[in-house]
N, C-alpha and C positions, 0 to 999 in steps of 0.2 A: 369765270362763269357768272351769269348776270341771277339776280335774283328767281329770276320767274323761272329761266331755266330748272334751276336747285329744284323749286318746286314743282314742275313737272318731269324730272326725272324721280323725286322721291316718289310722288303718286306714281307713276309707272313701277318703279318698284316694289310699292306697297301692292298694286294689283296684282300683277304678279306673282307676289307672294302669297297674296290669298286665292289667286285660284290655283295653285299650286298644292297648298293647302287642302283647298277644296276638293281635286284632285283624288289625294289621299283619303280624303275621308269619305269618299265617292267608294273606293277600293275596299275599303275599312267598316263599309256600312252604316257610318256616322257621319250628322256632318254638326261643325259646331260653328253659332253665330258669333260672328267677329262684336266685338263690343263689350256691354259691361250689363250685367244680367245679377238683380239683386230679388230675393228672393224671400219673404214673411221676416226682415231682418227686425231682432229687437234686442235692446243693450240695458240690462240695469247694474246699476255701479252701487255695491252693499258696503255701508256706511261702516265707521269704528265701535256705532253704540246698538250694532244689532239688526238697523230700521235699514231700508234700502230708494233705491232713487228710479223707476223706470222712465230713462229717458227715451227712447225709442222703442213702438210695439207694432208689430207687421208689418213693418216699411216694405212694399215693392215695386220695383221698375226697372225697364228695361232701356240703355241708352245706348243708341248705335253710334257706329263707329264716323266722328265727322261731327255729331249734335253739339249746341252750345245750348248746355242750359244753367239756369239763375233757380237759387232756391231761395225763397222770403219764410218770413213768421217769426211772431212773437219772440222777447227772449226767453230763451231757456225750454224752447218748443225741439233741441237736438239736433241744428244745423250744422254744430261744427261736430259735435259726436258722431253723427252721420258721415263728415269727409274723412277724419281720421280713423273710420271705419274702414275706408273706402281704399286710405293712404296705405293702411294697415301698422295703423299704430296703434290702435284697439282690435281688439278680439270679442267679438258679436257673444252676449249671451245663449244668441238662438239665429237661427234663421243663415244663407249660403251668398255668398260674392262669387262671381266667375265674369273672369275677365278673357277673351278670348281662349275661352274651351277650357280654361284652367280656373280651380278654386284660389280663390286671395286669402293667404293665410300669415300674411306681414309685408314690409316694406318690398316695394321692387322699382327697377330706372323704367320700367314702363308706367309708372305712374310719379308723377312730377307734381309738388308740392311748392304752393306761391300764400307766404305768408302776409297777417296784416303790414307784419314790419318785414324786410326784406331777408333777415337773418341772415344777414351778406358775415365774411369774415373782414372784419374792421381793418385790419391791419395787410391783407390784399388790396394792389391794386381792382380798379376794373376788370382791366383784363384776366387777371390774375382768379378773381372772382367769378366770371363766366366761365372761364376753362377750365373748371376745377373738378367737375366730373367725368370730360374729356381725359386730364388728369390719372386722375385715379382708376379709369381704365387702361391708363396703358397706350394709347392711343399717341402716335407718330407728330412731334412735333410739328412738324410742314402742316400736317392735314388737323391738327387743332388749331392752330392759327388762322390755317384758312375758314375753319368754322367759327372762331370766336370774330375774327373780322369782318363776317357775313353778317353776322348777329346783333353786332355793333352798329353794325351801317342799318339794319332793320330798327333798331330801336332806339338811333339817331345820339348815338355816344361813343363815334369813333372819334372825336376831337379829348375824350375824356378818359381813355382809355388805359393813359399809365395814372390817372389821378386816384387817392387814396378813397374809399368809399363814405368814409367822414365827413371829404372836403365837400360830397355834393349831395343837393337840396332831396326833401321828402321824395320826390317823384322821381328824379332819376335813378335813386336808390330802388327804387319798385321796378323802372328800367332792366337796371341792371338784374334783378330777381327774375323776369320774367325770361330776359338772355342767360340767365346762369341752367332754369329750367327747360329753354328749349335746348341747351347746348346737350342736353343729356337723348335728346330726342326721345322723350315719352311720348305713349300711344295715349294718355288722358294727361292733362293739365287741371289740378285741383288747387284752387285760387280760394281762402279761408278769408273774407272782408281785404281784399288787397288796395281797394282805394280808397280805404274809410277814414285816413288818417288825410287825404290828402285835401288842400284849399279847392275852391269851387274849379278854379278852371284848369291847375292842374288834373282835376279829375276827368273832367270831358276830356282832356287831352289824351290821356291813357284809356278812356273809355275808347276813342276812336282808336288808338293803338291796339287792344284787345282786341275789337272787330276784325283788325287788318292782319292780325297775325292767326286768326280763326279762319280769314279765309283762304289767306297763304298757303297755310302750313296744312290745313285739313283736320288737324286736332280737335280730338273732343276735349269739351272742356265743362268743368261743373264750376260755380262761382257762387256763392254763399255772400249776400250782403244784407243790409240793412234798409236797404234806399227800396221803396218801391220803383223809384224814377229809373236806378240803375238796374234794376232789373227786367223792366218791361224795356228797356233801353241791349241788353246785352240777354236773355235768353228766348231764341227762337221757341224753347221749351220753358216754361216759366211755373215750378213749385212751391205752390203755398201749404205748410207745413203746420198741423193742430198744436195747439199747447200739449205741455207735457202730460200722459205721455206723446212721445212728436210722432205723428203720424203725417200720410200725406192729404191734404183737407181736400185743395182742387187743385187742378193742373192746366195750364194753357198754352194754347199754340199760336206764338205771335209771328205778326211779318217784320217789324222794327229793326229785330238785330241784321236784317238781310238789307234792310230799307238803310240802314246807318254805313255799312259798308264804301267808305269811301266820300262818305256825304256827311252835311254841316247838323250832328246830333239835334241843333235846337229846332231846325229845321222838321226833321223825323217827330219830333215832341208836338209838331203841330199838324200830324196826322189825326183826320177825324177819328179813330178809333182810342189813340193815345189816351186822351185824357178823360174817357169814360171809363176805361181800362183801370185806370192810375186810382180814377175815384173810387171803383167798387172793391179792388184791392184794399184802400187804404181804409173802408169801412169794414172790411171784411176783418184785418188785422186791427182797429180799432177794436171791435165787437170780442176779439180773440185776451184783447188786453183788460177789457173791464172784468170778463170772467176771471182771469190769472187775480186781479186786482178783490174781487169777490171773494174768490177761495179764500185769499191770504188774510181777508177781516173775518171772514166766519172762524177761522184757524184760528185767531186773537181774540 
């Protein structure tokens, strides 16, 4: 079965099941939006000596099922607090997560976790390491194979596939994290800086990777970085995020990650909008850093 196939039977599927869904809750009186629906979320984390930390206050937003979006801001403005909210590996002091009609109240395989560093198991192969949630489901030899071989060939590391995850360089280690995450078929893909460790053109390269498999597969995806460039580069939806406590500051709707789809990123960077884009951000996040910088000398 060829690639494109896979993913026009999974969409056919997927619809299906939601208006099946739909259906029901037609019947039921309810009906509940597919996606991820967060709602006055705010986190603070109470210190040893008494004092407490609000990292995040009213955070909300609603992101449907399909969107790719990039969140920026300052350090320590509650980016990554935010996703491992999201992942459910924190528990919100305040405020509700729902993730297709259900409240998120911890870890689940419909939400899929791609780290800075790949957190692969060292001592697995490749292979070994993409099937590993296939694996631990129980899931029929034959038909994990054929999914970690599909996955391989998508993220161009079927030549490397009995090789140990050691032997190979920053990027393809990221490769194989993003094949270990789809193998589990999550309905969100939560990406915490996953290309922040990597050299200049390794990064374009998995930035054009990321598009391709956003448009493939239909996954929503949230992605947390540092780079303005990679962000007006990789979210359709693009969050800029206040100092702590993190709030949402502005929000925008770019054409870029649609425009990079298949085409030469530097190219996209040379969209008249890019680079006015890129400037008011990066002053905007400037202006975000002298304040944080301010606090911390009145504090002294």
């Amino acid at each position: 079965m060829t690639p494109a196939r896979r993913v026009e039977l999974r969409r056919a599927t997927l619809n299906a099941a939601a208006n099946s869904r739909d259906q029901t809750q037609k019947k039921a009186g309810t009906i509940t939006v597919s996606g991820l629906s967060i709602k006055d979320l705010s986190m603070r984390f109470d210190l040893p000596n008494g004092s407490s930390v609000q990292a995040l206050e009213n955070v909300s937003l609603d992101l449907k099922e399909g969107e790719l979006m990039s969140v920026l801001g300052p350090s320590g403005c509650g980016k990554t607090t935010l996703l491992n909210i999201v992942a459910g590996f924190l528990a919100p002091t305040s405020g509700t997560l729902v993730m297709n009609g259900h409240e998120i109240t911890g870890p689940d395989a419909e939400r899929g976790m791609v780290f800075q560093k790949g957190a692969l198991f060292e001592w697995m192969s490749v292979r070994e390491n993409v099937g590993f949630g296939p694996s631990m489901k129980g899931m029929p030899k034959a038909e994990k194979a054929q999914i970690v071989d599909h996955l391989l060939d998508v993220v161009g590391l079927q030549d490397f596939k009995e090789k140990a995850v050691y032997e190979l360089s920053g990027g393809m280690q990221q490769r194989v994290a993003l094949a270990r995450c789809l193998a589990n078929d999550p309905d969100v893909i939560l990406m915490d800086e996953p290309l922040g460790a990597l050299d200049a053109l390794t990064r374009e390269k998995m930035q054009s990777l990321v598009l391709k498999l956003w448009k493939e597969t239909g996954k929503t995806i949230i992605l947390i970085t540092h780079s303005v460039e990679e962000a007006l580069l990789l979210g359709e939806r693009l969050i800029v995020m206040a100092p702590r406590p993190g709030r949402i500051h502005k929000e925008y709707h770019l054409p870029f990650a649609e425009l990079g789809v298949g085409a030469d990123l530097r190219e996209v960077k040379k969209h008249p909008e890019f680079g006015s884009k890129r400037d008011e951000i990066l002053a905007m996040i400037w202006d975000m850093e002298e304040e944080i910088m301010g606090r911390t000398e009145a504090a002294t």
